[in-house]
C-alpha positions as a Markdown table, in Angstrom:
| # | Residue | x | y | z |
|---|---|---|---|---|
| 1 | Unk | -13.0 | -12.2 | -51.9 |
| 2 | Unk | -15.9 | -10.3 | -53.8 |
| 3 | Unk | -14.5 | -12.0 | -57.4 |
| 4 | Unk | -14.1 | -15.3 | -55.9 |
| 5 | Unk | -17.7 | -15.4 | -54.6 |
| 6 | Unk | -18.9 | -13.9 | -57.6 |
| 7 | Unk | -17.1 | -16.5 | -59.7 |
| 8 | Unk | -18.5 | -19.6 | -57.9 |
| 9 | Unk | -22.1 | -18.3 | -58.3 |
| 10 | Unk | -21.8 | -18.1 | -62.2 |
| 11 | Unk | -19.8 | -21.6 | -62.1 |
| 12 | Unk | -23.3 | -23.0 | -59.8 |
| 13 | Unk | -25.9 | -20.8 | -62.3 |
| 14 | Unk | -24.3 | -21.8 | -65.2 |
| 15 | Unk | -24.1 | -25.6 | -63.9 |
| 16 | Unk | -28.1 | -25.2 | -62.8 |
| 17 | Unk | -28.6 | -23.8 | -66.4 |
| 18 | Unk | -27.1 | -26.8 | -68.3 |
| 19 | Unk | -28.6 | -29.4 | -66.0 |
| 20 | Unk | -32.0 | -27.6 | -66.4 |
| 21 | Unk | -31.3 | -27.7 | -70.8 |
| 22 | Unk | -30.5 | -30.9 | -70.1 |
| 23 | Unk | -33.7 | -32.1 | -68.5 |
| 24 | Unk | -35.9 | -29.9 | -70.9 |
| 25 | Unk | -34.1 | -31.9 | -73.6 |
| 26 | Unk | -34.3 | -35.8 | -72.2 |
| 27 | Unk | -38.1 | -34.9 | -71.6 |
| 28 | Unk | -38.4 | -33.8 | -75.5 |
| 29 | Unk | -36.2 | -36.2 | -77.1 |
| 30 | Unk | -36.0 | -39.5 | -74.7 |
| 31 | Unk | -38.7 | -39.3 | -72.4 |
| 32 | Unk | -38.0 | -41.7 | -69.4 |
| 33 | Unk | -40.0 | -43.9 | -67.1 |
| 34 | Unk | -41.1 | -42.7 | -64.0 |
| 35 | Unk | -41.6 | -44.8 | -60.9 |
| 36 | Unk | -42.2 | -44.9 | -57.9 |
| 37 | Unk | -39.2 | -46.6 | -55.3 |
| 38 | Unk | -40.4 | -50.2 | -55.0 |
| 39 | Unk | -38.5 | -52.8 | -53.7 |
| 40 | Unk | -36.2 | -52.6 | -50.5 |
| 41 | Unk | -33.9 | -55.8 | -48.8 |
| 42 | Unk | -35.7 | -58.3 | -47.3 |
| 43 | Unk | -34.6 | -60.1 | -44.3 |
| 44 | Unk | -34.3 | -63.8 | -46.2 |
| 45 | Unk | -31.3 | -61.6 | -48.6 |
| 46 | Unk | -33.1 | -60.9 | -51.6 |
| 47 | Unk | -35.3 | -57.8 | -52.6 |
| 48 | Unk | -39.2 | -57.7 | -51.6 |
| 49 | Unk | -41.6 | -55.2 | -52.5 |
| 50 | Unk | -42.2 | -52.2 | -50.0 |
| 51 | Unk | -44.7 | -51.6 | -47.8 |
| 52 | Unk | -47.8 | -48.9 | -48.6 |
| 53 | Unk | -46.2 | -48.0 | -51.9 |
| 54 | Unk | -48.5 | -45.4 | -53.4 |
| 55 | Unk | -47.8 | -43.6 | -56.6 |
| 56 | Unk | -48.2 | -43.8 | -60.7 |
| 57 | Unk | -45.8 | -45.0 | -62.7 |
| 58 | Unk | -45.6 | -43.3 | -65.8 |
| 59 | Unk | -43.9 | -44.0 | -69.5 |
| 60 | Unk | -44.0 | -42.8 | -73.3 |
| 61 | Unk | -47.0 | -45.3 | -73.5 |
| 62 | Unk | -48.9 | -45.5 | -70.3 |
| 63 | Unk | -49.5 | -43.9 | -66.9 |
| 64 | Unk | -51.0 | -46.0 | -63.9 |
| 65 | Unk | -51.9 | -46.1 | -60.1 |
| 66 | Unk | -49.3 | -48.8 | -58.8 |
| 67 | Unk | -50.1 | -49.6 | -54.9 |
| 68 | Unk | -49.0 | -52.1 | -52.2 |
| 69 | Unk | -50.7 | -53.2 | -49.1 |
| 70 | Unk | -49.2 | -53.8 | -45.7 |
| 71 | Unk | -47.2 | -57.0 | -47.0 |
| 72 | Unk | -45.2 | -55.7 | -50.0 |
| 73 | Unk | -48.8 | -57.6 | -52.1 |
| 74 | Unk | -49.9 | -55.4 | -55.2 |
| 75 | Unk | -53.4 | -53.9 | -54.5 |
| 76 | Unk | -54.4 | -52.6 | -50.9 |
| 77 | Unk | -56.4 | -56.0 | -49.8 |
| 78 | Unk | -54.3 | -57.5 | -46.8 |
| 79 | Unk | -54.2 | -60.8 | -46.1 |
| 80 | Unk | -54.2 | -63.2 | -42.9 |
| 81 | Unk | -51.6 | -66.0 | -42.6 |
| 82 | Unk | -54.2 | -68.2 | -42.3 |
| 83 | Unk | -56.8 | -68.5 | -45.3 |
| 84 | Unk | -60.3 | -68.0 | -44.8 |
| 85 | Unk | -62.6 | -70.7 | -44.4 |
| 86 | Unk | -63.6 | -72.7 | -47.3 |
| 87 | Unk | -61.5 | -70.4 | -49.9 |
| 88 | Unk | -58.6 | -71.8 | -52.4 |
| 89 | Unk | -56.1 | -69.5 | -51.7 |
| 90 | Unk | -53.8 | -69.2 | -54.4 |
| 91 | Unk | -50.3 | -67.3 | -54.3 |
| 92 | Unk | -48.6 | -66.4 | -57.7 |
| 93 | Unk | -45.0 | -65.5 | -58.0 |
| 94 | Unk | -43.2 | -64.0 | -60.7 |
| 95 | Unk | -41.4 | -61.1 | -61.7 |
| 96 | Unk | -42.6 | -57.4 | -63.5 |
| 97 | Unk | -45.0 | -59.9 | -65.4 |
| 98 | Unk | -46.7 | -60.5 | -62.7 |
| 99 | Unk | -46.3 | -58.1 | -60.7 |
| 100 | Unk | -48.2 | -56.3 | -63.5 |
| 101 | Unk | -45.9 | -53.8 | -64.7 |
| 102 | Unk | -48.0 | -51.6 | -67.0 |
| 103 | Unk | -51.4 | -52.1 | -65.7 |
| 104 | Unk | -53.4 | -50.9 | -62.8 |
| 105 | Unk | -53.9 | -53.1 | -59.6 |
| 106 | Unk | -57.5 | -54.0 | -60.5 |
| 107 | Unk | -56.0 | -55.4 | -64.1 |
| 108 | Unk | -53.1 | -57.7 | -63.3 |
| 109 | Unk | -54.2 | -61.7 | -63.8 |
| 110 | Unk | -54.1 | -62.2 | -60.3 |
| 111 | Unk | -57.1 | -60.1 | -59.9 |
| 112 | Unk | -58.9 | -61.1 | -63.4 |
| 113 | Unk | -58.2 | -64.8 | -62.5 |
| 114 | Unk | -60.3 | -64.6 | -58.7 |
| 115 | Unk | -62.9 | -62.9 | -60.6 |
| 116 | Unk | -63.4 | -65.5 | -63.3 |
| 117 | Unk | -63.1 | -68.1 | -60.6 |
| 118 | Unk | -65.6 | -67.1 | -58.5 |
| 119 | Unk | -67.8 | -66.7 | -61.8 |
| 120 | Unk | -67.4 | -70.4 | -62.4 |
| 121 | Unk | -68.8 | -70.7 | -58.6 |
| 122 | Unk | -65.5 | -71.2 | -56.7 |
| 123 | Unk | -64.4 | -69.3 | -54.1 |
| 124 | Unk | -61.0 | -68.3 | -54.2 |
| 125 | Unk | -58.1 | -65.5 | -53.1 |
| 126 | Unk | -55.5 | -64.8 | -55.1 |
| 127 | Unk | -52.5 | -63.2 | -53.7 |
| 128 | Unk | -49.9 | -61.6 | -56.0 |
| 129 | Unk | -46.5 | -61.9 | -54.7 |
| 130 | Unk | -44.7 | -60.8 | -57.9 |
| 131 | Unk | -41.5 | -59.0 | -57.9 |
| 132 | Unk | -40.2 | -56.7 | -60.4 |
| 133 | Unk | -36.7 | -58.5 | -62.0 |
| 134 | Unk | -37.0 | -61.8 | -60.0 |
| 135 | Unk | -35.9 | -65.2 | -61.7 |
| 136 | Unk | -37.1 | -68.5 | -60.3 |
| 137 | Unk | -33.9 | -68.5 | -58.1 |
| 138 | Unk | -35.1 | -65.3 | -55.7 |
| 139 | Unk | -38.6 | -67.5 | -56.1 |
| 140 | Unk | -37.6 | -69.8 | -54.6 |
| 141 | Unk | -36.3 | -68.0 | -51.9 |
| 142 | Unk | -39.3 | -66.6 | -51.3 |
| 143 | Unk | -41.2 | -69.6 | -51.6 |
| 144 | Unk | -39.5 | -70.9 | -48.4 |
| 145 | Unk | -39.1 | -68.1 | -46.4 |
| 146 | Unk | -42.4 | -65.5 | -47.2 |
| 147 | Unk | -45.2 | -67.6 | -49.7 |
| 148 | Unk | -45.7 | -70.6 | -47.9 |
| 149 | Unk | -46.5 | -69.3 | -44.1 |
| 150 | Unk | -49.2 | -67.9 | -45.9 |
| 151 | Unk | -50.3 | -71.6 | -46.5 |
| 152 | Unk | -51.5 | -71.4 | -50.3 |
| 153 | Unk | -53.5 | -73.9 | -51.5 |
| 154 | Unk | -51.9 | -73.5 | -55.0 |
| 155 | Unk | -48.7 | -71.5 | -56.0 |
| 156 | Unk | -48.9 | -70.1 | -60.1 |
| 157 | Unk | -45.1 | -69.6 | -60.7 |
| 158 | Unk | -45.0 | -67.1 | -63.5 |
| 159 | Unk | -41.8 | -68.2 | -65.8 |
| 160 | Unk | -40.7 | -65.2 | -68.6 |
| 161 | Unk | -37.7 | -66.1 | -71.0 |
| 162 | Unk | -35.1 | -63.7 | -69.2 |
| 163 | Unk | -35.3 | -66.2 | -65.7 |
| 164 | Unk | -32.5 | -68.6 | -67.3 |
| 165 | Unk | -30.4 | -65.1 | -67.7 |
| 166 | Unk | -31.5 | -63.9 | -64.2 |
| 167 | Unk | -31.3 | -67.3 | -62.1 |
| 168 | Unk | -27.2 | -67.7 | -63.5 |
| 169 | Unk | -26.6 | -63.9 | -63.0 |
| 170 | Unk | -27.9 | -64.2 | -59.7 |
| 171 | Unk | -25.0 | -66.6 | -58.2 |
| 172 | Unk | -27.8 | -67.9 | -55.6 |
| 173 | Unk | -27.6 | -71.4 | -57.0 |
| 174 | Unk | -25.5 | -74.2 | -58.8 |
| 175 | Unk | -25.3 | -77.7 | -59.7 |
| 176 | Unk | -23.5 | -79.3 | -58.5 |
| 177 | Unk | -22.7 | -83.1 | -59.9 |
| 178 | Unk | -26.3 | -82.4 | -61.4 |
| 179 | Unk | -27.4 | -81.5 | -57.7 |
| 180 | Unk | -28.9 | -77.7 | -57.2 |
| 181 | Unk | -26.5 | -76.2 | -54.5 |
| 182 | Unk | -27.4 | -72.7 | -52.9 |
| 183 | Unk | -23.9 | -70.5 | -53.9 |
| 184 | Unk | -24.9 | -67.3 | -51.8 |
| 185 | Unk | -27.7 | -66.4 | -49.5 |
| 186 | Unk | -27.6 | -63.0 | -50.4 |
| 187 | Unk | -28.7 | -61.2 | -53.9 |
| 188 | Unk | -30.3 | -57.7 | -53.7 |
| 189 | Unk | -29.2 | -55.6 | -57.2 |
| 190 | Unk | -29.1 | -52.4 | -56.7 |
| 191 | Unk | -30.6 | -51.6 | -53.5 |
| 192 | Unk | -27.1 | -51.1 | -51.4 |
| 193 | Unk | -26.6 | -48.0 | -53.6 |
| 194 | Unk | -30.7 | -47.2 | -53.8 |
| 195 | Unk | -30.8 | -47.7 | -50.4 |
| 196 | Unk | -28.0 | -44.7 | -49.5 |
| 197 | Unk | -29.2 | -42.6 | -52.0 |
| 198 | Unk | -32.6 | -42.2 | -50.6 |
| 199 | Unk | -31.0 | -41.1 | -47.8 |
| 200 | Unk | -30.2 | -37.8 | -50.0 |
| 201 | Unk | -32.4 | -34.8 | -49.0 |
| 202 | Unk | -34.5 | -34.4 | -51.9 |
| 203 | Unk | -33.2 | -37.4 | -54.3 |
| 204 | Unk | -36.6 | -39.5 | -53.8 |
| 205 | Unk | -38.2 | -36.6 | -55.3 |
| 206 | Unk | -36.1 | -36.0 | -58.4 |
| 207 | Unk | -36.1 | -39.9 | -58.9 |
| 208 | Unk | -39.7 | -39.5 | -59.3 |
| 209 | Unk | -39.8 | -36.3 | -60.9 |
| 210 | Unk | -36.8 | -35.9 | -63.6 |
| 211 | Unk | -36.3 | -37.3 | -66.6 |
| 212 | Unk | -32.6 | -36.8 | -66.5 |
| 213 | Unk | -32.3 | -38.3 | -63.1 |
| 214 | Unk | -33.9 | -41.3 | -64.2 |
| 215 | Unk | -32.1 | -41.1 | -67.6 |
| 216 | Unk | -28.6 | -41.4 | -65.5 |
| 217 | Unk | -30.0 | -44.5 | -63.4 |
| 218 | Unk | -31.2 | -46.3 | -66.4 |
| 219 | Unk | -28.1 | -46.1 | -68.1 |
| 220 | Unk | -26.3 | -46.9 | -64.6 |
| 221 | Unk | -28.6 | -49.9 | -64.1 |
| 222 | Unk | -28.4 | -51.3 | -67.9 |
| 223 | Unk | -24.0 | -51.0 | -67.4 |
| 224 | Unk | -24.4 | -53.0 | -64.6 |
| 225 | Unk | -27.0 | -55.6 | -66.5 |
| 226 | Unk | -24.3 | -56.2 | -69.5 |
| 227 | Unk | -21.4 | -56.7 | -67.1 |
| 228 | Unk | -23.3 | -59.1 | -65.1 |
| 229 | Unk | -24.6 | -60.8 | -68.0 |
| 230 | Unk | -21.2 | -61.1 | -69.7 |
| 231 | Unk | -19.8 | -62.5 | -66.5 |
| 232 | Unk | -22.3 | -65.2 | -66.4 |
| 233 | Unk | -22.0 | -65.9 | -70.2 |
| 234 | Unk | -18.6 | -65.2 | -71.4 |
| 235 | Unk | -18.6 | -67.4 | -74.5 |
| 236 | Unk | -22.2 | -65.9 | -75.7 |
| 237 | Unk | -23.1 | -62.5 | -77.1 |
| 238 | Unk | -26.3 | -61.9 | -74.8 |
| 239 | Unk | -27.9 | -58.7 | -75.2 |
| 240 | Unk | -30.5 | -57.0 | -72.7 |
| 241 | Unk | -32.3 | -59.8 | -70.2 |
| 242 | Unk | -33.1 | -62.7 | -72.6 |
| 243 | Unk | -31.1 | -65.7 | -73.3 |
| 244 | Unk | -29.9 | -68.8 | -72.3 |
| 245 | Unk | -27.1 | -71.3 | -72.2 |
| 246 | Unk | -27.5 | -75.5 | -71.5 |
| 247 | Unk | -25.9 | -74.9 | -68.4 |
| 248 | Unk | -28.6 | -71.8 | -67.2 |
| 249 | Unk | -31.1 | -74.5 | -68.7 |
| 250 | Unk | -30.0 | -76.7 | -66.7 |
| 251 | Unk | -30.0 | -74.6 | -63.5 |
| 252 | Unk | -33.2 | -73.5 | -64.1 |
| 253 | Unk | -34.9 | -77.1 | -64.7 |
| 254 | Unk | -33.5 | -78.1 | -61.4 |
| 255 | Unk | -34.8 | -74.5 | -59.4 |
| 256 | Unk | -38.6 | -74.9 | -61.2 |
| 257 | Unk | -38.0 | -78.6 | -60.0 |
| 258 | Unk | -37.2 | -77.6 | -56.3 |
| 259 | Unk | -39.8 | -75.0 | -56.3 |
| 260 | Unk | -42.9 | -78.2 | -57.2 |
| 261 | Unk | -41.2 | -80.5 | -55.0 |
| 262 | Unk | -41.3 | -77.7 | -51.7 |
| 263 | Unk | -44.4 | -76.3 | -52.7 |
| 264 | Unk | -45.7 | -80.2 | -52.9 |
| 265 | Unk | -44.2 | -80.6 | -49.4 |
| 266 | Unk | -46.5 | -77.8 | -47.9 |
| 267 | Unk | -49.5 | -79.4 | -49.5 |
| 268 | Unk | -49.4 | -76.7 | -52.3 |
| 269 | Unk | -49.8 | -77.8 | -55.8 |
| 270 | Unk | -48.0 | -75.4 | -58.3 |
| 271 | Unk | -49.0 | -74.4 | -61.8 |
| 272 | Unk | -46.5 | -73.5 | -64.0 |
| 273 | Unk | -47.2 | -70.4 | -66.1 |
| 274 | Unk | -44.8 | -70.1 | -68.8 |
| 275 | Unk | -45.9 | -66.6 | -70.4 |
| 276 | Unk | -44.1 | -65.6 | -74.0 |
| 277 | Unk | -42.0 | -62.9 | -75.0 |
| 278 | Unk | -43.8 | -59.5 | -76.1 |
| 279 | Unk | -45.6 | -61.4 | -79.3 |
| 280 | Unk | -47.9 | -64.5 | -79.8 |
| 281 | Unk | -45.3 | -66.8 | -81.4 |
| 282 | Unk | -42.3 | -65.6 | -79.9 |
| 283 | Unk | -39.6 | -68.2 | -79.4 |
| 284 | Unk | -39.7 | -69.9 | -76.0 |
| 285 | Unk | -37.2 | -71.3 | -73.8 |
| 286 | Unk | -39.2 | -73.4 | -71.2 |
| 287 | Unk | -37.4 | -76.1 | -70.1 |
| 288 | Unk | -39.0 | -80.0 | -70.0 |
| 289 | Unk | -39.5 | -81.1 | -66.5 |
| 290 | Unk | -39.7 | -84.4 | -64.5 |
| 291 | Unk | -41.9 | -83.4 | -62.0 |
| 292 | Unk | -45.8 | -84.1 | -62.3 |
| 293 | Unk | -46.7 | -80.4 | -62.1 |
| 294 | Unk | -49.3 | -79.0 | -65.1 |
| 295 | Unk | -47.8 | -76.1 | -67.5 |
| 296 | Unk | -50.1 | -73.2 | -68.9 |
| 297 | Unk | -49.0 | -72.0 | -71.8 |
| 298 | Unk | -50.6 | -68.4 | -72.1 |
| 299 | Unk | -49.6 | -68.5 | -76.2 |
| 300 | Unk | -52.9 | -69.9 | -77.7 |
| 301 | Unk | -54.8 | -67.2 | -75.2 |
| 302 | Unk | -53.0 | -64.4 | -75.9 |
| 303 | Unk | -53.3 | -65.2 | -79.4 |
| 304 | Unk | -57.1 | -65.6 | -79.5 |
| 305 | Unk | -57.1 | -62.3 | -78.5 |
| 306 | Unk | -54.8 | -61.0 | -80.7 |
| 307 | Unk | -56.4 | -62.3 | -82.8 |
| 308 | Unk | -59.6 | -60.4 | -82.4 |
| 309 | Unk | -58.1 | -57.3 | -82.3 |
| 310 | Unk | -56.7 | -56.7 | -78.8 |
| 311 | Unk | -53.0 | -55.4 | -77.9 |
| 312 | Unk | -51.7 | -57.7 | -75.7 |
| 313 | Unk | -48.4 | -56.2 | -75.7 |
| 314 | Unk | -47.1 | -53.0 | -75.2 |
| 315 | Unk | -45.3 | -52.4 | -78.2 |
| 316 | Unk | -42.2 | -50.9 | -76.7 |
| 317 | Unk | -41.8 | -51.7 | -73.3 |
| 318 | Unk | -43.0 | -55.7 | -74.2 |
| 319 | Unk | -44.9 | -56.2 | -71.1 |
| 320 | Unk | -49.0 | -57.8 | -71.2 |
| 321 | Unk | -51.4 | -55.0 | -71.5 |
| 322 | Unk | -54.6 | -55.1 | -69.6 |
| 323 | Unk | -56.1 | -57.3 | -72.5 |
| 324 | Unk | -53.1 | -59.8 | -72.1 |
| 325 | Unk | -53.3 | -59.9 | -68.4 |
| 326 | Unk | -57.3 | -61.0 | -69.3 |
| 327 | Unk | -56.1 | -63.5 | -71.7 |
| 328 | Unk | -53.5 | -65.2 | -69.0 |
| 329 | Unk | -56.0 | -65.2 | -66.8 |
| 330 | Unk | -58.4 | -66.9 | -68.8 |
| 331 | Unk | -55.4 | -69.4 | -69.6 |
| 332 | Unk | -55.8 | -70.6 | -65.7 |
| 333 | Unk | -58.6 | -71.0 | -65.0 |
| 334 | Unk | -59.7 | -74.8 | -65.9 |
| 335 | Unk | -56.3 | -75.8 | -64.7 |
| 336 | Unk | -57.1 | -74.0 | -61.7 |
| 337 | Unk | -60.7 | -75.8 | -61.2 |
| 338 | Unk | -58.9 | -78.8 | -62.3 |
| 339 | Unk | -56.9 | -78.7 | -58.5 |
| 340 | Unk | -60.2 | -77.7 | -56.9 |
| 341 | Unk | -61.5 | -80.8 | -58.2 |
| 342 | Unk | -58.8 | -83.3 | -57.6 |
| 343 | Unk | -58.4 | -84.0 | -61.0 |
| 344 | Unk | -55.8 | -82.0 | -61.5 |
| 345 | Unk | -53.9 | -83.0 | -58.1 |
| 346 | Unk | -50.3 | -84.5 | -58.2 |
| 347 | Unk | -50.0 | -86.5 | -54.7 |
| 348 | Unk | -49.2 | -83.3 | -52.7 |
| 349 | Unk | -49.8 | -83.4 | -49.0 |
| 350 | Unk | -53.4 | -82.1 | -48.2 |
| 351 | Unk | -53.4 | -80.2 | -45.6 |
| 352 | Unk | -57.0 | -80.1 | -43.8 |
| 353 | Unk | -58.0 | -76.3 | -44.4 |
| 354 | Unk | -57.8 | -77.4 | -48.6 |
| 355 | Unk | -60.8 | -76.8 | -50.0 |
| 356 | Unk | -62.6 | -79.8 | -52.0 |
């Protein structure tokens, strides 16, 4: 009984031995991200953002403060449903972009944007209601069950080049006879296993503390990306999160379509934000549209200030810097003013608590 026991503790020492090696090693050669959990099921079937989320999140190039207020919102400022008196409320949706993976809560656009609108004398609130990995298919989603009871006066829909990917790997929509038809209520990636894995004793602290833990879950998660993508694209080699076929064109035309037309309905008016890949002058994908909603393209902007000298861009991980979240920002204003003004407005129905 004596050499049993004494065999199972060298199996469990020498097993705690290579799994320590092993994490001494990922953190010298491969490094991983480390972040904090983020995003849990919401009740309308796709992910949200958690509640009071409070931690950095950490990577070969940068280290921030990442928080989240009562409503899943980056930053700590909470919100009423209803706006405040004689303020342009503006909600922006989006994904990691603008979420503002990379950058501090004070430096996201969302935040930079209310500042240089209330330096051109308007008074505005600008809620940001991104969510890491959403395309414009989970937006729109959340545009109809979570944005609009918060009765935004304009909605800035983010658009990144990997939503044509994400809104076909999704299954929540199709067309149909060239009619958008919702497939499946119900897309949350990820967070059935997440979900039961927090549930661990101590896995919520080796997710945010080991390299090799988060080494295991990125390979995990990028497996589960390819397969995905392959099933949604068969007949194209589509590496990573970016590409696009004329069918996920398609699909996506129809969903940015859906999203003015909704938002219109509500007496929003939506700006379109299409935001390039890592690099001024990367290839877009945006589609053409037949609805009378403006398009900002944050190109020229972020190559101004490229330009001049600033990284946009994280080199590696591709997302806008703190300088590129300035530049966006500065990309949205006029058209912004533009709505405040009526010059910019598209026949949306006004509702009476829209400031003029």
């Amino acid at each position: 009984m004596r050499r049993i026991f004494t065999r199972i503790t060298l199996i469990l020492l020498s097993v705690a031995f290579a799994l320590c090696l092993a994490e001494v090693l990922v953190r010298l050669i491969a490094p991983q991200p480390i972040m904090p959990r983020f995003v849990e099921s919401a009740p309308w079937g796709i992910r949200k953002n958690l509640a009071y989320v409070d931690g950095f999140h950490s990577t070969p190039e940068f280290e921030y403060h990442v928080t989240t207020n009562s409503q899943g919102f980056r930053g700590q400022r909470e919100y009423d449903e209803t706006p405040p008196p004689e303020t342009l409320r503006i909600a922006v949706l989006g994904d990691s972009v603008a979420l503002g993976h990379g950058v501090a809560d004070g430096e996201t656009f969302s935040v930079r944007l209310e500042e240089m609108l209330g330096a051109r004398g308007a008074k505005a609130e600008v809620i940001n209601m991104g969510v890491s990995g959403f395309g414009t298919a989970e937006e729109l989603i959340q545009l109809r069950h979570h944005t609009l009871k918060y009765h935004p006066h304009a909605v800035v829909l983010t658009y990144f080049q990997n939503d044509q990917v994400n809104n076909a790997v999704s299954g929540l929509y199709s067309l149909v006879n060239g009619k958008l038809v919702e497939l499946s209520g119900n897309y949350q990636p990820g967070i059935f296993v997440r979900d039961r894995l927090s549930n661990v004793p101590g896995y919520d602290w080796l997710a945010q503390h080991s390299h090799l833990v988060n080494l295991a879950r990125t390979m995990v998660s990028s497996w589960v990306l390819r397969r995905s993508v392959q099933a949604a694209f068969p007949d194209k080699d589509v590496r990573g999160a970016v590409g696009s076929s004329s069918s996920s064109e398609e699909l996506t035309r129809k969903l940015l379509e859906q999203i003015v037309s909704e938002a219109c309905e509500a007496g929003a008016q939506v700006i379109l934000l299409d935001v390039p890949l890592k690099a001024a002058g990367a290839v877009d994908n945006f589609p053409s549209l037949d609805v009378p909603a403006p398009v900002v393209d944050a190109q020229p902007a972020l190559a101004a200030a490229q330009a001049s000298g600033a990284q946009v861009f994280f080199p590696v991980d591709g997302h806008p810097t703190a300088a590129g979240h300035q530049a966006i920002a500065s990309a949205l204003v006029d058209p912004l003013l533009n709505l405040t003004s009526g010059e910019g407005r598209t026949g949306c129905k006004s509702p009476s608590s829209r400031p003029r």
